[in-house]
N, C-alpha and C positions, 0 to 999 in steps of 0.2 A: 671638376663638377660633372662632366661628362663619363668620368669610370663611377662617381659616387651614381649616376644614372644608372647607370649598366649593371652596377652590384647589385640595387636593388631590383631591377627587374629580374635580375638571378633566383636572388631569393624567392622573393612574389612567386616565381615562378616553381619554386623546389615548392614553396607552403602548399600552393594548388594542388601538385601532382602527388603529394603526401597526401593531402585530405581527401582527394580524388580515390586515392590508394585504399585510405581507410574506409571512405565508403563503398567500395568494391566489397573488402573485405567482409567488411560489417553485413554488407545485402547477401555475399556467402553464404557468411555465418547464419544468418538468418533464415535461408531458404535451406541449408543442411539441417535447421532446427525442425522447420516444418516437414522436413522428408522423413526423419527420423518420427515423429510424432505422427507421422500419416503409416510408418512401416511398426511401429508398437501395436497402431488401432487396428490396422490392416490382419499383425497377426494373432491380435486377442478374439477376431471376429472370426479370422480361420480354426481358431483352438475351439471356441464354441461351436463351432459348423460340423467338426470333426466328434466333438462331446456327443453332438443332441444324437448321435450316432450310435451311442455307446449303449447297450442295453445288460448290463451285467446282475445277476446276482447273488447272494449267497446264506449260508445258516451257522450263526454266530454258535461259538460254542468256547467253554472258560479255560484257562490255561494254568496248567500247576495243582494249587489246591482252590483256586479261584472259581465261582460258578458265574456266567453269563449264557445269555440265551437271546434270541430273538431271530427276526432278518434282516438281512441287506438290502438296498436293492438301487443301483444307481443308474438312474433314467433322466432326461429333458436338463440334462447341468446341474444335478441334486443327486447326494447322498441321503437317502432315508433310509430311517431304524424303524422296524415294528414289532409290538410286539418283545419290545427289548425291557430286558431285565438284568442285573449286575450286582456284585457284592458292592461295596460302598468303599470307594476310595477316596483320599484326600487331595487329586487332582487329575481325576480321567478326561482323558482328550480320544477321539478319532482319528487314527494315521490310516493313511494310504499307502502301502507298502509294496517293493518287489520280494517274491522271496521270501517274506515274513521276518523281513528286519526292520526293525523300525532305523536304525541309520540309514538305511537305504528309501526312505519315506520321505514324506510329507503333511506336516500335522493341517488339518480340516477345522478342528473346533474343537472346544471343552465339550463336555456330553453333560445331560439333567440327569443325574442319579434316579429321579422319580419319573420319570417322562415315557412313559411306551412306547412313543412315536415320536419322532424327531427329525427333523430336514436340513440340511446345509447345503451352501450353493460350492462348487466344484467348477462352477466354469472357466474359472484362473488355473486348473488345473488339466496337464496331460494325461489325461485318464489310459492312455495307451503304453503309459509306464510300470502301472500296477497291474497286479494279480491278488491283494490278501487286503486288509480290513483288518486293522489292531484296535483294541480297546490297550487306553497305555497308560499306566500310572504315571505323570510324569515329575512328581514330587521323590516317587520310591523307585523310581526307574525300574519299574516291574510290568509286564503282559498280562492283562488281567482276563480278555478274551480275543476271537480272531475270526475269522469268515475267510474261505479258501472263493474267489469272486469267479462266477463260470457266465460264459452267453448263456442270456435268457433261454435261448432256444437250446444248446445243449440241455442248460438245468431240465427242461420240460423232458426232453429226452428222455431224460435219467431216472426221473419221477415214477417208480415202480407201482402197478396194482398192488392192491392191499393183499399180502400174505400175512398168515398168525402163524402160531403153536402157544401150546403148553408147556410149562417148565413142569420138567421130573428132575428129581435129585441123582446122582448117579455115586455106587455103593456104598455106605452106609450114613451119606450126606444127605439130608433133607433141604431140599427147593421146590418152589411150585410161584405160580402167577402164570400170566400171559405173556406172549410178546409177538408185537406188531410192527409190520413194514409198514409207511405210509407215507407219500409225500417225502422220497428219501430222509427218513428218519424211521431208526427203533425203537417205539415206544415198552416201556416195562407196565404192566398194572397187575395191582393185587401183590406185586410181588414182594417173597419172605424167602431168606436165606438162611443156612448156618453160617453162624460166623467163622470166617478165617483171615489169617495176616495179612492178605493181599490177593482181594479177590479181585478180575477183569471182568468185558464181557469180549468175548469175540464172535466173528461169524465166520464159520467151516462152511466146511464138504465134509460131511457126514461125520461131524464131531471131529475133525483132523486139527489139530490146535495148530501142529507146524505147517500149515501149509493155510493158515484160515487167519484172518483181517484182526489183529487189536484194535477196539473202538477205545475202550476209557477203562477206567477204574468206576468199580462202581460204589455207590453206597449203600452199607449194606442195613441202614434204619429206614429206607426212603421206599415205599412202594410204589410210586407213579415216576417214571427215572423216563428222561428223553435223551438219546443220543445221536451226533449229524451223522449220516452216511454221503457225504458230498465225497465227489470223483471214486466213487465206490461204484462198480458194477453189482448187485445183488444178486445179478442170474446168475453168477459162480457159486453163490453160500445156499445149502440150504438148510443150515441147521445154527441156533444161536448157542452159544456156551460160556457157563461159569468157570473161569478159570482159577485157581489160586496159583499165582506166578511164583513164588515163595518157596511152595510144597512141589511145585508141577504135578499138581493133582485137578483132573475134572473134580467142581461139584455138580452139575446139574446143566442139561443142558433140552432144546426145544426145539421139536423137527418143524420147520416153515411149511404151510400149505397155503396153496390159491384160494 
């Protein structure tokens, strides 16, 4: 009788110190739940603190044979488009990119095909990882446009006084229109070319092709033509030129003045 006493106080006493056990463990487990839940919020609040920091922008421009246009401009935990314009794809999304890879990204949003102006929030994002802005097919796995992303305050920097010229043809090529610096971008107007296989435009030192900027290929139907000059110095160029890359022949080219 007396060991049958003894056994169960054995036991009784193993059950206690097990459930004892489990609730140790359990109040643990629970308080590492809480730390962890208090270390996610802790660092979603540091990643927005770090964001509202962030004042970047840029000038979206089309990739390939794609046209897109607009700006960038990402401030207060928001990516906005303005101003934005796009060929029409069957599933364009916004990436945040290093390097202009979209593998190396992170997708933001689908984008309105028709919408000018457009906002998404970024505050779940380390904006300190990027540098570019894709427009990205992602049905056709194709680049459809891109934004090179600069500090506000550089972009302003960079932002040249308004220089012009006139386009003259050069030997027996006929060109003529305008072209303007503004707002780092080249504007084309009025402008009429000959046609060739592969015309550019670039910007010399005094008509120097090899040593002078490719911007784009141009169109040679279009007489109001905008192209970005982002991370482009201007005070190096002062002359705009038609180039046919094909022939390596100038057609026509437009000395810049203040």
């Amino acid at each position: 009788m007396k060991a049958k006493v003894a056994l169960f106080s054995i036991v009784l006493g193993a059950a206690l110190a097990l459930g004892a056990c489990g609730e140790a463990s359990s109040s643990s487990s629970d308080s590492k739940t809480k730390e962890n839940k208090v270390t996610m919020s802790d660092k979603k609040e540091m990643l927005m603190e770090a964001n509202q920091k962030v004042d970047l922008m840029g000038t979206l421009t089309g990739a390939g044979s794609h046209k897109v246009s607009g700006n960038v401009t990402i401030k207060d935990n928001k990516l906005m488009l303005s101003d934005f314009v796009t060929d029409e794809g069957p599933d364009l999304h916004v990436y945040l990119v290093k390097g202009n890879n979209v593998e190396d990204g992170v997708e933001v949003s689908k984008v309105d095909l028709k919408a000018k102006t457009q906002s998404f929030d970024v505050s779940d994002k380390d904006l300190s990882k990027y540098d570019h802005v894709l427009i990205y097919c992602e049905k056709a796995h194709e680049e459809f446009g891109e934004a090179t992303l600069m500090d506000s305050a550089d972009e302003n920097a960079m932002t040249t006084s308004m220089v012009t010229g006139m386009f003259s043809g050069a030997g027996s090529h006929k060109v003529s229109g305008n072209a303007m610096i503004k707002d780092n971008k080249l504007m084309f107007t009025d402008f009429v070319t000959d046609e060739g296989p592969d015309l550019h435009v670039y910007l010399t030192k005094d008509g120097d092709v090899e040593s002078g900027k490719e911007l784009a290929k141009i169109d040679l139907n279009v007489k109001e033509q905008t192209f970005s000059l982002d991370n482009i110095n201007t005070a190096d160029y002062n002359t705009v030129v038609i180039y046919c890359q094909k022939a390596h022949e100038t057609f026509g080219q437009a000395m810049l003045n203040s």
